[in-house]
C-alpha positions in Angstrom: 0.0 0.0 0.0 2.7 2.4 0.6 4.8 1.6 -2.5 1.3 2.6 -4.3 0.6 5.5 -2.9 4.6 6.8 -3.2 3.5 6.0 -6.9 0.4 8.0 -7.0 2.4 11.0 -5.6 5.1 10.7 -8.0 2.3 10.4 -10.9 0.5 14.0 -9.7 3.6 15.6 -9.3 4.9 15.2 -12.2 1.2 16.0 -13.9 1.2 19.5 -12.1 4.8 19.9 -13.6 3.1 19.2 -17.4 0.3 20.6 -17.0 1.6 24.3 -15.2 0.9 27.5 -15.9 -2.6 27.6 -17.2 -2.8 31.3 -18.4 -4.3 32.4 -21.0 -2.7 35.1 -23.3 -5.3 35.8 -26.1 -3.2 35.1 -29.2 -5.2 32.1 -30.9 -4.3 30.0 -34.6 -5.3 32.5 -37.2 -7.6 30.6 -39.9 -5.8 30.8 -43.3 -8.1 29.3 -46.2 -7.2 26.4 -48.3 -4.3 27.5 -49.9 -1.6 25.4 -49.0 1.4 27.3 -50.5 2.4 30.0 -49.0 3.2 33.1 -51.5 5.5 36.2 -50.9 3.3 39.3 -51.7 4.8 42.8 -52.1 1.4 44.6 -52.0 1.9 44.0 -47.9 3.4 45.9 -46.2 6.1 45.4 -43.3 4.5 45.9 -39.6 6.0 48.1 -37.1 6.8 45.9 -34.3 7.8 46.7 -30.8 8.4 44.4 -27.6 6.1 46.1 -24.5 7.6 43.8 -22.2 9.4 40.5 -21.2 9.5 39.1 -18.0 12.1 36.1 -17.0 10.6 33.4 -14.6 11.3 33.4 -11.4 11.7 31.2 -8.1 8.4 30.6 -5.9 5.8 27.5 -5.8 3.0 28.9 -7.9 2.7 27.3 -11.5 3.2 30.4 -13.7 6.1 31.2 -11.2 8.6 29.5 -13.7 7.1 31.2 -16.9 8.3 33.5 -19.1 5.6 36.5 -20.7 6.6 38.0 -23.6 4.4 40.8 -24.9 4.6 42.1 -28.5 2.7 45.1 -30.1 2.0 45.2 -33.4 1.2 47.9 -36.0 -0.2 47.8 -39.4 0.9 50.5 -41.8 -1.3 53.1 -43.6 -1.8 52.6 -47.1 -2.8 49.2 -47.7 -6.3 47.0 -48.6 -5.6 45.2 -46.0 -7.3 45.5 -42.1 -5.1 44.0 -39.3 -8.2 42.8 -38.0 -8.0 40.4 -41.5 -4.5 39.3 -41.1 -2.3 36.8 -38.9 1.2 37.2 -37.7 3.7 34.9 -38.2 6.5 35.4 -36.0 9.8 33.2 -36.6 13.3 33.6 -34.9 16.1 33.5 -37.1 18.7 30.6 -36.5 18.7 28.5 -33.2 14.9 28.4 -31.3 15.5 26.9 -28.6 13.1 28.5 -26.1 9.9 27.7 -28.6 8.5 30.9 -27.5 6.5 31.6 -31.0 4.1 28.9 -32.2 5.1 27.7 -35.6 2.0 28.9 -37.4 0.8 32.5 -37.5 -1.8 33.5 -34.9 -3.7 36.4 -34.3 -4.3 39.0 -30.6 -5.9 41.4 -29.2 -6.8 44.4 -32.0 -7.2 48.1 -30.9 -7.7 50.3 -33.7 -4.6 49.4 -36.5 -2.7 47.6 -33.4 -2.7 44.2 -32.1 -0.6 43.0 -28.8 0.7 39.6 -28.8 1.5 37.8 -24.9 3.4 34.6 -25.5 3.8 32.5 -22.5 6.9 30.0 -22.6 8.3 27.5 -19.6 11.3 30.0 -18.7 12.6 27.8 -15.4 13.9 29.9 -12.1 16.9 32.3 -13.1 19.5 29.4 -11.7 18.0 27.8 -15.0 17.9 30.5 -17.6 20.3 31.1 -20.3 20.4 34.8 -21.6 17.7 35.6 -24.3 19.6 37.2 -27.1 16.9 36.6 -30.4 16.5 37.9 -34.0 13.0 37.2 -35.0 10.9 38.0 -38.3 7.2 39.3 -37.8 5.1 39.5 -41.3 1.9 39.3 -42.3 -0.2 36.7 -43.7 -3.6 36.9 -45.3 -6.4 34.6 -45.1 -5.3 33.3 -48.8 -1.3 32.8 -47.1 0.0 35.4 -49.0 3.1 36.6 -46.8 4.1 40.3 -46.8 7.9 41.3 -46.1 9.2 40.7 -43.0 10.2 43.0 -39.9 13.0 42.1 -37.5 13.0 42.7 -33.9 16.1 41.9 -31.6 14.6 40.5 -28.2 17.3 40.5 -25.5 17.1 39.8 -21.4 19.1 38.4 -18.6 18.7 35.7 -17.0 16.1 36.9 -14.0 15.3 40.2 -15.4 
């Protein structure tokens, strides 16, 4: 009986470590039509991107303790037929990922007016853990029909525990 319930413990405590942080950050799959090649389009334009913030994980028993939030703004240019509200975001780091912050498909978040503000949630460990961030990702747009306008790059860089 004891070597089952050492067992049981063992099971839930490493289920609580899958499972984790449970928050939700708004940014959702954007639905893209049936084309299944993507296309390069230079009627988009490149967004203006900006990091808001970025927060390291830190030490402490609560399950989002060991996260990392990440939050992205977005802005869509002037001058196009396009409506960020009709338009997902891919966002892809150039060279090594090895934090998987950025899902590999675009998504879409939050709109107010011609901005949108991506949170991406990532398991970040305590700061005994964490490796500097030092990334060069590509944010473009992609319409419904995966056309792909240029890319804009955005350095994101923090210490461990910052």
């Amino acid at each position: 009986m004891p070597l089952k319930c050492a067992v049981a413990l063992c099971a839930l405590l490493a289920v609580s470590d899958a499972v984790a942080c449970n928050l939700s950050t708004g940014v959702t799959p954007f639905a893209k039509g049936q084309a299944t090649t993507a296309m390069d389009d230079a009627g988009l334009k490149p967004p203006v991107v900006e990091v808001v913030s970025l927060t390291r994980g830190v030490d402490g028993r609560a399950s989002c303790d060991a996260s990392g939030l990440l939050t992205v703004r977005v802005e869509w240019p002037r001058g196009t037929d396009y409506k960020i509200r009709d338009l997902g975001f891919e966002f892809r780091v150039v060279g090594e990922d090895a934090l998987a912050i950025f899902p590999s498909t675009p998504v879409v978040g939050s709109v107010d007016g011609k901005r949108s503000e991506f949170v991406f949630l990532w398991r970040d460990g305590p700061p005994a853990q964490q490796a500097p961030i030092d990334l060069m990702v590509e944010v473009r747009a992609v319409t419904a029909d995966n056309r792909r306008g240029p890319p804009t790059q955005l350095r994101i860089a923090a210490a461990p525990g910052s």
